[in-house]
N, CA, C, O and CB atoms as a CASP TS submission, in Angstrom:
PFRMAT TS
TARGET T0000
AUTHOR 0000-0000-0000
METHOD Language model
MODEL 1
PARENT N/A
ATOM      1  N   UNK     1      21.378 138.117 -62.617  1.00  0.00           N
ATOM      2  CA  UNK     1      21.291 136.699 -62.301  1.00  0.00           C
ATOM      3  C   UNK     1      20.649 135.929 -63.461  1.00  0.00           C
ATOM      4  O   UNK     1      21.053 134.806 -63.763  1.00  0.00           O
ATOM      5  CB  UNK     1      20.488 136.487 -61.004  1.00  0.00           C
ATOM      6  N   UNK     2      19.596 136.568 -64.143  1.00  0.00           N
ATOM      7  CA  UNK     2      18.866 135.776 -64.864  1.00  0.00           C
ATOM      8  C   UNK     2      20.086 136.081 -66.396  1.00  0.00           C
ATOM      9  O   UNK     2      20.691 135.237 -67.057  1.00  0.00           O
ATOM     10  CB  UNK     2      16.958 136.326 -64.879  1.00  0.00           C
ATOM     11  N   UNK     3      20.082 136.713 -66.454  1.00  0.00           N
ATOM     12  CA  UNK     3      21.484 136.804 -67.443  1.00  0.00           C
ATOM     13  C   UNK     3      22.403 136.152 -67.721  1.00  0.00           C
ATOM     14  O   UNK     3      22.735 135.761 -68.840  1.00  0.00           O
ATOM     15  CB  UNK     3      22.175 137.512 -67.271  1.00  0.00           C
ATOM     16  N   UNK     4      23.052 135.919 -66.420  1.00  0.00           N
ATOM     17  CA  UNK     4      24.231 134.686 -66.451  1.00  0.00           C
ATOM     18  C   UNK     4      23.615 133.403 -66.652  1.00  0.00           C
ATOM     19  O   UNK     4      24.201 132.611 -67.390  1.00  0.00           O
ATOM     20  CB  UNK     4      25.114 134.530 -65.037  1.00  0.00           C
ATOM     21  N   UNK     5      22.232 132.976 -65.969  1.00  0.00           N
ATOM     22  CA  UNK     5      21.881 132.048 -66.117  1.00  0.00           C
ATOM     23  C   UNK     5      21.680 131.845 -67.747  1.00  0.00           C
ATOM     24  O   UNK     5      22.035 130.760 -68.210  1.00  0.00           O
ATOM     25  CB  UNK     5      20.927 131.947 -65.254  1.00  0.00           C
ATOM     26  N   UNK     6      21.105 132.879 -68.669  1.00  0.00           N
ATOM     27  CA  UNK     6      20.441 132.619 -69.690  1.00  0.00           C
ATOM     28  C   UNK     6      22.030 132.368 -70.137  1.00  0.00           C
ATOM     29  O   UNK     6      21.910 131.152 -70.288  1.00  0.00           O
ATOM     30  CB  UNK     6      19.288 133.727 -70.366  1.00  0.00           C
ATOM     31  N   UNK     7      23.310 132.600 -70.432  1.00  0.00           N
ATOM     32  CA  UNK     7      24.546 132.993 -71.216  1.00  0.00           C
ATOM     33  C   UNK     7      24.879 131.526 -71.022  1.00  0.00           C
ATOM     34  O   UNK     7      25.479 130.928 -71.915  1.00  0.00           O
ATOM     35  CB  UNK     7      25.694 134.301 -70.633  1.00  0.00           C
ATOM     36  N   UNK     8      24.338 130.604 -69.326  1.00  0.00           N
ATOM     37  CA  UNK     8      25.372 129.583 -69.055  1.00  0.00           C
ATOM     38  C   UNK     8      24.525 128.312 -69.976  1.00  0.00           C
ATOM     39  O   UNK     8      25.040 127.305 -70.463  1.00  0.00           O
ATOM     40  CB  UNK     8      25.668 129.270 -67.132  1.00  0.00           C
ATOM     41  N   UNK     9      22.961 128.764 -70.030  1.00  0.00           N
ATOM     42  CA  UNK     9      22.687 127.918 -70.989  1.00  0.00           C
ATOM     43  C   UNK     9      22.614 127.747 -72.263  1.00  0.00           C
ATOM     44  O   UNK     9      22.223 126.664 -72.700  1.00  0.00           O
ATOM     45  CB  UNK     9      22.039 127.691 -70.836  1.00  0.00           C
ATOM     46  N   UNK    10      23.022 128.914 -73.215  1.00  0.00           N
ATOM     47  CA  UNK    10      23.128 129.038 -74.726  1.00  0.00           C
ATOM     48  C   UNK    10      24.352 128.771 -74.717  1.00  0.00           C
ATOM     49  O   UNK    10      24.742 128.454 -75.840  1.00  0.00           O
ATOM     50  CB  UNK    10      22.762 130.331 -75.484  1.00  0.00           C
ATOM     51  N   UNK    11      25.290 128.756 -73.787  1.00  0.00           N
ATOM     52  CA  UNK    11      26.709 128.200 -74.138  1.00  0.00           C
ATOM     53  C   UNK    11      26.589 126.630 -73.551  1.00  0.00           C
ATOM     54  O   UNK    11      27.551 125.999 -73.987  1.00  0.00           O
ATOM     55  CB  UNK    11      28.093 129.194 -73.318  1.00  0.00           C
ATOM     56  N   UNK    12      25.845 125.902 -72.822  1.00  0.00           N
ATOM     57  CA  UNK    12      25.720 124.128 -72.978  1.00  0.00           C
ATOM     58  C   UNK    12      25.204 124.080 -73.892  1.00  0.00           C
ATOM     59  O   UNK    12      25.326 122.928 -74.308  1.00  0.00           O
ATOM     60  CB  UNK    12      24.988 123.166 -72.041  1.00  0.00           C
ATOM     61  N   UNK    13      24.234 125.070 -75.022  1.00  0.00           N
ATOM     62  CA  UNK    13      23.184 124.684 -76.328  1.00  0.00           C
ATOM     63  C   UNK    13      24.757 124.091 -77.536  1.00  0.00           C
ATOM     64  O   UNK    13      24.976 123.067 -78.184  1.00  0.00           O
ATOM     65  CB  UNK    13      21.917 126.724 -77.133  1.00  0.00           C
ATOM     66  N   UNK    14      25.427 125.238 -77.337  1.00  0.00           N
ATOM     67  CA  UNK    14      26.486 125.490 -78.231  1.00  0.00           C
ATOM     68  C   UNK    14      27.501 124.231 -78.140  1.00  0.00           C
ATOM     69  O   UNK    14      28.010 123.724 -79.140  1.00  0.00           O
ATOM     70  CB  UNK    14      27.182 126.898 -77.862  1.00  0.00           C
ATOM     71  N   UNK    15      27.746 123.764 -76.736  1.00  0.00           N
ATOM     72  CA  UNK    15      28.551 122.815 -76.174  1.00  0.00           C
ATOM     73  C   UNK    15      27.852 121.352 -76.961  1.00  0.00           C
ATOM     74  O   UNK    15      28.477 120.486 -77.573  1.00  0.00           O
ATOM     75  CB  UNK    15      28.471 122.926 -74.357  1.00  0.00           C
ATOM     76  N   UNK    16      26.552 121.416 -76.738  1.00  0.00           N
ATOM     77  CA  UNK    16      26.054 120.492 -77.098  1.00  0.00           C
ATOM     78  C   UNK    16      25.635 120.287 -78.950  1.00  0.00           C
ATOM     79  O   UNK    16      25.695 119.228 -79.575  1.00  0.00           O
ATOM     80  CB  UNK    16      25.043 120.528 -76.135  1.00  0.00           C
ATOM     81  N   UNK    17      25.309 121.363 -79.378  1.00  0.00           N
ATOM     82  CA  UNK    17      25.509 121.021 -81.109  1.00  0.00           C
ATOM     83  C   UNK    17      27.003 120.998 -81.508  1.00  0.00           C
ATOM     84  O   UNK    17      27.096 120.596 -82.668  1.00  0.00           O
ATOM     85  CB  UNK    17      24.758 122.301 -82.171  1.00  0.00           C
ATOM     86  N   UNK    18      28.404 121.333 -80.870  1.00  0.00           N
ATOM     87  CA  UNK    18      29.406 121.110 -81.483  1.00  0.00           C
ATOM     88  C   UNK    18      29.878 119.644 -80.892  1.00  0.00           C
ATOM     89  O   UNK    18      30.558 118.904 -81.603  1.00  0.00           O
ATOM     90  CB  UNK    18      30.320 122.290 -81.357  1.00  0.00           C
ATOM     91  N   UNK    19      29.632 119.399 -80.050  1.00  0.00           N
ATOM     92  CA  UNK    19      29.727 117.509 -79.717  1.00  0.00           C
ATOM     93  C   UNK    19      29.065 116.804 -80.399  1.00  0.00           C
ATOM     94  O   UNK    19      29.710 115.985 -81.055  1.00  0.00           O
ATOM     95  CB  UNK    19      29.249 116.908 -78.390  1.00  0.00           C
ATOM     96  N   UNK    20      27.194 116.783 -80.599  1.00  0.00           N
ATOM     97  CA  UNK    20      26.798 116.206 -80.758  1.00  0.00           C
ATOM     98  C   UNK    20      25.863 115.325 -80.882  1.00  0.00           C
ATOM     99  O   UNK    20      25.206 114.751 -81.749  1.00  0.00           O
ATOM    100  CB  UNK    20      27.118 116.297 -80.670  1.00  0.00           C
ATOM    101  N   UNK    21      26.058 115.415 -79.224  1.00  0.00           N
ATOM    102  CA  UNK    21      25.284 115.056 -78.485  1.00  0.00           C
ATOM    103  C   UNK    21      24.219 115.438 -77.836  1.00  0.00           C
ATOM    104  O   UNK    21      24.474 116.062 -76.807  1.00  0.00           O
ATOM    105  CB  UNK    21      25.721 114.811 -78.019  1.00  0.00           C
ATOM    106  N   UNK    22      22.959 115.262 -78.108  1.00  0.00           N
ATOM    107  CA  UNK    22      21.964 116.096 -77.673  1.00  0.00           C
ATOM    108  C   UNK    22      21.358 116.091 -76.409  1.00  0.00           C
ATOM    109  O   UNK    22      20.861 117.069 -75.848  1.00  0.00           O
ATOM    110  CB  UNK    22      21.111 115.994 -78.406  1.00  0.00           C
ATOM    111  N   UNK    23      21.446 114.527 -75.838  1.00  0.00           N
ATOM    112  CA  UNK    23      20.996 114.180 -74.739  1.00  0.00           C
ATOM    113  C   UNK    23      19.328 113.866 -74.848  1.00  0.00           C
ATOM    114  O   UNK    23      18.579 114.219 -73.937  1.00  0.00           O
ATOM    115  CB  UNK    23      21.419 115.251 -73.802  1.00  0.00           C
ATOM    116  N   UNK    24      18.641 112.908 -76.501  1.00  0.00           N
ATOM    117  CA  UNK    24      17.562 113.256 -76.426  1.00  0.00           C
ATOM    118  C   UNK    24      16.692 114.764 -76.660  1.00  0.00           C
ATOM    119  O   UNK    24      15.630 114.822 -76.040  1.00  0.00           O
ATOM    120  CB  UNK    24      17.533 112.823 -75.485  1.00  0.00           C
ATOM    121  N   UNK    25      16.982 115.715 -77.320  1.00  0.00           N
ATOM    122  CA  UNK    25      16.674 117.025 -77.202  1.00  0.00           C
ATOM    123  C   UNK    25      17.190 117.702 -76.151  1.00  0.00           C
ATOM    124  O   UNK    25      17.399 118.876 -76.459  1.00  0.00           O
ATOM    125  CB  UNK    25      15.465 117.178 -77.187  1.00  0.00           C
ATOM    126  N   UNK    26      17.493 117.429 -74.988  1.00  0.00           N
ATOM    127  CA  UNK    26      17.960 118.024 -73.774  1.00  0.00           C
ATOM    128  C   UNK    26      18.294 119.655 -74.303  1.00  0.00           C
ATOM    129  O   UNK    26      17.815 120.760 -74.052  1.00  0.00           O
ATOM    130  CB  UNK    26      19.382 117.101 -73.127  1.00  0.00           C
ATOM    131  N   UNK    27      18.971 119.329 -74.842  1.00  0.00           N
ATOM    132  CA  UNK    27      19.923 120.693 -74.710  1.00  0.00           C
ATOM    133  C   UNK    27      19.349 121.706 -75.919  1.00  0.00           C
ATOM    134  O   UNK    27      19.700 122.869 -76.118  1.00  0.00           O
ATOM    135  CB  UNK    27      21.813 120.293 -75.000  1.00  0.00           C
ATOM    136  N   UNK    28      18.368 120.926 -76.664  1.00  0.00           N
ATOM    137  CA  UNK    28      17.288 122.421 -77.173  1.00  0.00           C
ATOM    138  C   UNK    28      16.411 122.637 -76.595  1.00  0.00           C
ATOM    139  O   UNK    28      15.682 123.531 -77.023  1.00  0.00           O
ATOM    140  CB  UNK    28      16.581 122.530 -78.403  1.00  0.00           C
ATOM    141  N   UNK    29      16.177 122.201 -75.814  1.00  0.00           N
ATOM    142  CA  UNK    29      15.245 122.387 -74.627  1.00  0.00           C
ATOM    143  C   UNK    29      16.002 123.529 -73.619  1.00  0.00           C
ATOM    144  O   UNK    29      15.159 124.250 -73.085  1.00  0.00           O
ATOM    145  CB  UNK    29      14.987 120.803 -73.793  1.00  0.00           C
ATOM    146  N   UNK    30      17.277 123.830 -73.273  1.00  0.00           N
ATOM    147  CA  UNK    30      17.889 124.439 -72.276  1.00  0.00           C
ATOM    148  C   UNK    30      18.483 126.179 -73.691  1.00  0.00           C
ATOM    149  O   UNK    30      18.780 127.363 -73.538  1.00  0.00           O
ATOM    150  CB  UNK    30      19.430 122.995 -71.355  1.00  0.00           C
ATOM    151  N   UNK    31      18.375 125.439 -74.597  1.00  0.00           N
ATOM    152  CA  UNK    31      18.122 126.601 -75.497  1.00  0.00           C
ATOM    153  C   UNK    31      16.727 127.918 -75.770  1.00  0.00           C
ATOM    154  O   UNK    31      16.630 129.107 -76.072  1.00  0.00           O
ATOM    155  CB  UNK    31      18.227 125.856 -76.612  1.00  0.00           C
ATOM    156  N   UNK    32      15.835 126.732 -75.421  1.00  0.00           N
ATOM    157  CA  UNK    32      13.914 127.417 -75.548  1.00  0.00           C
ATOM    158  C   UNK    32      13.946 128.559 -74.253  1.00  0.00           C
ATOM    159  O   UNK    32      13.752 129.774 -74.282  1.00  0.00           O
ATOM    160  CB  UNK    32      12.204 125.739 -75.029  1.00  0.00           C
ATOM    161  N   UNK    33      14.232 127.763 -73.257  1.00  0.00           N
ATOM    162  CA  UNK    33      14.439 128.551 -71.910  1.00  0.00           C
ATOM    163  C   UNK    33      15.318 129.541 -71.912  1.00  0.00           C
ATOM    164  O   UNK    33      15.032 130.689 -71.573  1.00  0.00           O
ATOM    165  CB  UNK    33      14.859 127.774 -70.860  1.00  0.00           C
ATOM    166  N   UNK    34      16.629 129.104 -72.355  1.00  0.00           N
ATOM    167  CA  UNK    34      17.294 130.662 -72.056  1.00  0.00           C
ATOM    168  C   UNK    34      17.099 131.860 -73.247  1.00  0.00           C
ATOM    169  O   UNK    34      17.635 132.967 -73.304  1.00  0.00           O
ATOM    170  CB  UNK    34      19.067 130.472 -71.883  1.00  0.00           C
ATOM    171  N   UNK    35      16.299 131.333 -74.015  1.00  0.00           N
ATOM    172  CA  UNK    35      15.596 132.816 -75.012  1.00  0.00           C
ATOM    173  C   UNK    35      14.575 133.285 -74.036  1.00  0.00           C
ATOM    174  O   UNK    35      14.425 134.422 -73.588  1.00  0.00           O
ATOM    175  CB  UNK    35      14.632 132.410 -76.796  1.00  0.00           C
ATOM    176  N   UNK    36      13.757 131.970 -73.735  1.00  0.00           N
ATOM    177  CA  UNK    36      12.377 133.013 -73.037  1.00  0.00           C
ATOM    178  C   UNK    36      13.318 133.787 -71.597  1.00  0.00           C
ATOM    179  O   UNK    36      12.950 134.854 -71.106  1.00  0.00           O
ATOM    180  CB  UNK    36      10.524 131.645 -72.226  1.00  0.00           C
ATOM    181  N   UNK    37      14.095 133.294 -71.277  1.00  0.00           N
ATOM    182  CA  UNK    37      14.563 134.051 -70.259  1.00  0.00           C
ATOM    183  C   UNK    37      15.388 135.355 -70.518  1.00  0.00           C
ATOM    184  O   UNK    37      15.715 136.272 -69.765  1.00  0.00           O
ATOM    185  CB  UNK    37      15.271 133.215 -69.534  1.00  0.00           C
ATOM    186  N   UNK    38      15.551 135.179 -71.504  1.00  0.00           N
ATOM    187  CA  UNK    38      16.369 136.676 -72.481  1.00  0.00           C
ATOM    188  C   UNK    38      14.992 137.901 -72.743  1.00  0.00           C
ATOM    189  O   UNK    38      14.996 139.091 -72.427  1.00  0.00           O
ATOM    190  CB  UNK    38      17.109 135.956 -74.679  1.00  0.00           C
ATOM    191  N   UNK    39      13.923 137.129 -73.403  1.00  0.00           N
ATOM    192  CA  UNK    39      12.869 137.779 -73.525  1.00  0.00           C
ATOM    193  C   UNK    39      11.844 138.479 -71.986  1.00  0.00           C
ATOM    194  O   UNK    39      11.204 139.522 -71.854  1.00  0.00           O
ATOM    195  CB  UNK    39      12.192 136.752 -74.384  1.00  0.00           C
ATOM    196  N   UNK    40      12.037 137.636 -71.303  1.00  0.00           N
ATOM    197  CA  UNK    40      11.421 137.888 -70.510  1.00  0.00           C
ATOM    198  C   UNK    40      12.408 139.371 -69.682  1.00  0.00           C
ATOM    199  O   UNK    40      11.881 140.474 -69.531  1.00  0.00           O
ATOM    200  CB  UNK    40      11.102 136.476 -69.829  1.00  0.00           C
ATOM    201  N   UNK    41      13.084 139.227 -69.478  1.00  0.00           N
ATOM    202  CA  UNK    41      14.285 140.074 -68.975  1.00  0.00           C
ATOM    203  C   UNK    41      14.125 141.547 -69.774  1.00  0.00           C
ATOM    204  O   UNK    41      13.990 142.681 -69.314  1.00  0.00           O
ATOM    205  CB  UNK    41      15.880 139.247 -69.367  1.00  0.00           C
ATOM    206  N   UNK    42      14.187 141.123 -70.989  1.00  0.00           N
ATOM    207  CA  UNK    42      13.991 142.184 -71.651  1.00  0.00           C
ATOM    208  C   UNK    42      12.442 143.087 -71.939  1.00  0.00           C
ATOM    209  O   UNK    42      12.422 144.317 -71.993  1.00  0.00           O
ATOM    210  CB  UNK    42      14.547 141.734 -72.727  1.00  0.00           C
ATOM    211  N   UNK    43      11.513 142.435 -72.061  1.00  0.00           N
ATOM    212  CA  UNK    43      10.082 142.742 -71.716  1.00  0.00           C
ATOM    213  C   UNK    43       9.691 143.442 -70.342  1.00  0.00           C
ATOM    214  O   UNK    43       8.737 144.186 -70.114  1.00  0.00           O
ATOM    215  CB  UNK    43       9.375 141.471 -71.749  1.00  0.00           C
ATOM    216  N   UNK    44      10.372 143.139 -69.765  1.00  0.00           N
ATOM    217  CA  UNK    44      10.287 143.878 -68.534  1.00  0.00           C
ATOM    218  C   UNK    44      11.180 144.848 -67.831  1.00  0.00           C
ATOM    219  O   UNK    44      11.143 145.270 -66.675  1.00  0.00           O
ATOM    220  CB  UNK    44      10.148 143.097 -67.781  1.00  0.00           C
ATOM    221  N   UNK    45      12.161 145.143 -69.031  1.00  0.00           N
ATOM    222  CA  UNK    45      13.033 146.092 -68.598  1.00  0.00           C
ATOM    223  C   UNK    45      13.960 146.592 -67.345  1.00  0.00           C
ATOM    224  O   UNK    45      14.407 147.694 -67.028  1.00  0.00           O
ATOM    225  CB  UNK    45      12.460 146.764 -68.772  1.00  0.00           C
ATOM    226  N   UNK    46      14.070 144.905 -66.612  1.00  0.00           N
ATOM    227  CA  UNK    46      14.933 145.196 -65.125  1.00  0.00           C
ATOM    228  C   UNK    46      16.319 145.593 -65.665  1.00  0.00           C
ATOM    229  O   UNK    46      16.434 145.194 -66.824  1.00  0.00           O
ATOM    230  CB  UNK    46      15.110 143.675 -63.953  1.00  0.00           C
ATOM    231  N   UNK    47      17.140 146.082 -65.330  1.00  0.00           N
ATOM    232  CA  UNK    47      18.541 146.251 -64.944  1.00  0.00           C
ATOM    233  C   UNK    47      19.038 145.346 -64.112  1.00  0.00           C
ATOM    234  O   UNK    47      18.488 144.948 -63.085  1.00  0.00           O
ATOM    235  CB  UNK    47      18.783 147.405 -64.386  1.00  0.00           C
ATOM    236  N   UNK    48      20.517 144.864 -64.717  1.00  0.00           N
ATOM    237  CA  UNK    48      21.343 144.227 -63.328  1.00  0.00           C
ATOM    238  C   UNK    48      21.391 145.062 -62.261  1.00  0.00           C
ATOM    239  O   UNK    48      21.151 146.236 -61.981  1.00  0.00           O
ATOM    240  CB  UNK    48      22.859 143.889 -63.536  1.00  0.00           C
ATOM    241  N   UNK    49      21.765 144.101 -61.778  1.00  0.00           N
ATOM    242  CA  UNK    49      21.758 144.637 -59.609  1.00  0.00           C
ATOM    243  C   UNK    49      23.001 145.353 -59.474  1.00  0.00           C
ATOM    244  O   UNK    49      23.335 145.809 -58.381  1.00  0.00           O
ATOM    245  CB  UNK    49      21.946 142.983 -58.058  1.00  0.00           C
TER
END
């Protein structure tokens, strides 16, 4: 879960530096999060379900 989540937001990061449009930082902001959520995932060594 936290996986897909982290994938759906480095791909709006991506969506958003090839538009343009940042939204105000928005969308490096949804970049910060889905690393720490990569990191975190990984620091703790769960497996998908």
């Amino acid at each position: 879960m936290l996986y897909t989540i982290a994938i759906v937001l480095i791909l709006l990061w991506l969506l958003g530096m090839v538009s343009s449009y940042t939204m105000n930082g928005f969308i490096h902001i949804l970049i910060v999060i889905a690393i720490i959520v990569v990191l975190v995932r990984v620091i703790t060594g769960r497996k998908p379900v």
